[in-house]
Residue frames as qw, qx, qy, qz and C-alpha x, y, z in Angstrom:
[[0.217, 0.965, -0.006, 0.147, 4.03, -8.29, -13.39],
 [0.733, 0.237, -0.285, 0.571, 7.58, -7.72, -13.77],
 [0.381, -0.633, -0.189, 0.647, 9.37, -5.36, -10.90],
 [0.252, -0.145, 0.121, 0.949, 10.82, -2.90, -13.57],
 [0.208, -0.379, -0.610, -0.664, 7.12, -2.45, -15.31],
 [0.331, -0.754, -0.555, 0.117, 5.49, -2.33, -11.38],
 [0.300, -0.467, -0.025, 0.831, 8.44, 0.71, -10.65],
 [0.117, 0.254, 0.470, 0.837, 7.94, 2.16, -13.86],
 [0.181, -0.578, -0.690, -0.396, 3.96, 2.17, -13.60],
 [0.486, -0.716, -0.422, 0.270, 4.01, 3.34, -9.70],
 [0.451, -0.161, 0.165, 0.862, 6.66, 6.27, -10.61],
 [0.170, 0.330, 0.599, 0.710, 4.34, 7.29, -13.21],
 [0.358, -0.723, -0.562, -0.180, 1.33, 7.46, -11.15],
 [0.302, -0.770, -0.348, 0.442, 3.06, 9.53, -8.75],
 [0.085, -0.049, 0.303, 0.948, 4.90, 12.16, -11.17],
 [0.043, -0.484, -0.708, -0.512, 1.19, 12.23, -12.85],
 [0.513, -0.509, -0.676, 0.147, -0.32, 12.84, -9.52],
 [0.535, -0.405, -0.047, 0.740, 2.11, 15.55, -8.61],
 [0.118, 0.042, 0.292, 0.948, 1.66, 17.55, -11.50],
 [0.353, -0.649, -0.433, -0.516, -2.22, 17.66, -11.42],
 [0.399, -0.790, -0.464, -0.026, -2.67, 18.07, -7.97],
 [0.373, -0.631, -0.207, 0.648, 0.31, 19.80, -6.54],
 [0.267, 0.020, 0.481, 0.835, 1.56, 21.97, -10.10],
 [0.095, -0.243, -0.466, -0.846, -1.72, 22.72, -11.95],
 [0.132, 0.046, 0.704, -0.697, -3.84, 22.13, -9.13],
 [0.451, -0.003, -0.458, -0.766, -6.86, 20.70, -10.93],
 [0.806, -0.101, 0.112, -0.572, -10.01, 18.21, -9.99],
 [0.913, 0.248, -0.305, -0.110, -8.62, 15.28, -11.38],
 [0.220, 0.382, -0.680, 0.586, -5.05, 15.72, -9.10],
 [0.471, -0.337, 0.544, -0.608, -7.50, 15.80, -6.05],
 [0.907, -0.122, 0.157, -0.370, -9.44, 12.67, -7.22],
 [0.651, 0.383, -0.583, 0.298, -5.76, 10.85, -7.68],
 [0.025, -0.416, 0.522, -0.745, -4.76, 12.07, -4.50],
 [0.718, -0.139, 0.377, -0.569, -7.88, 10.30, -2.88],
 [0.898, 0.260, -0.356, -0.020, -7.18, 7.20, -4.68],
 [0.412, 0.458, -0.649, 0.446, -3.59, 7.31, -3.32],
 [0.067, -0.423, 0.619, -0.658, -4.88, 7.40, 0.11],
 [0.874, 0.149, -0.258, -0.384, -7.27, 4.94, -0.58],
 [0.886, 0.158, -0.403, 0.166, -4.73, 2.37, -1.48],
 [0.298, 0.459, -0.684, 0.483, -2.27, 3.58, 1.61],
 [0.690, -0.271, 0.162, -0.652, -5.41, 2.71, 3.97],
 [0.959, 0.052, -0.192, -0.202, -5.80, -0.51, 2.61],
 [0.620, 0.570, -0.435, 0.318, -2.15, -1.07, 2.81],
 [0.122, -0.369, 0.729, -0.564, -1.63, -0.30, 6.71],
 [0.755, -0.148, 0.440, -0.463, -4.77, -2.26, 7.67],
 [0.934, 0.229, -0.263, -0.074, -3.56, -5.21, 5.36],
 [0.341, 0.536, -0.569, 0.522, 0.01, -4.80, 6.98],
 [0.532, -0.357, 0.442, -0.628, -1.79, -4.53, 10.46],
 [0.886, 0.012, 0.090, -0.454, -3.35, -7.53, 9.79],
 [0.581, 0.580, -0.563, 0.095, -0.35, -9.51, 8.36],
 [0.276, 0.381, -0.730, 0.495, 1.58, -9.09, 11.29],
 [0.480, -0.268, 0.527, -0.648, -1.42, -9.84, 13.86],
 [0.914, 0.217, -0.008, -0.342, -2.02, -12.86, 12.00],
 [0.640, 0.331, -0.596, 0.355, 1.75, -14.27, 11.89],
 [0.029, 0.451, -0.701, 0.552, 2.09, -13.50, 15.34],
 [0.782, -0.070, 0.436, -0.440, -1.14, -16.06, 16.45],
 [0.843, 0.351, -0.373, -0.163, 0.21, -17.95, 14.14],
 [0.488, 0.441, -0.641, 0.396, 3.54, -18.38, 15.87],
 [0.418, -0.331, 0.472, -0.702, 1.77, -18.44, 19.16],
 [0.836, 0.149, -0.021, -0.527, 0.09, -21.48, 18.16],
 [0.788, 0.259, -0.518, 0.208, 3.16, -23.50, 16.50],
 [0.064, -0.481, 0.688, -0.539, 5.09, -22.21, 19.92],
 [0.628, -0.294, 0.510, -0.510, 2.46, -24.06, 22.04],
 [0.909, 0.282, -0.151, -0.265, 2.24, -27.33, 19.64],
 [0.876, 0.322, -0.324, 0.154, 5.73, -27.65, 19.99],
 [0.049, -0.694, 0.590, -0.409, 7.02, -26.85, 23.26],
 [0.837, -0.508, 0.094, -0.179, 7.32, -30.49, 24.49]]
């Protein structure tokens, strides 16, 4: 997926998002809204994970190669 078609798409989803849940305040805003936090969940505990996984990584190469 191209960047301008991921901005585009992710722009959308929040403007959409905004108007149902915060504007017209309707069922479908709230079950966006719970999506959204959904995917920002996933997002720190993949992130979390990332960086506790590069850093045993680099712990590892450090000790392989400290002679």
């Amino acid at each position: 997926m191209k960047k301008k078609t991921f901005w585009t798409l992710a722009i959308g989803y929040a403007l959409i998002t905004f108007l149902f849940h915060n504007i017209l305040e309707t069922l479908f805003g709230e079950i966006l809204m719970q999506i959204s936090y959904i995917g920002l969940f996933f997002f720190v505990v993949w992130l979390t994970y990332s960086i506790i996984s590069f850093g045993i990584k680099q712990l590892f190469y450090n000790r392989k190669h400290r002679k």
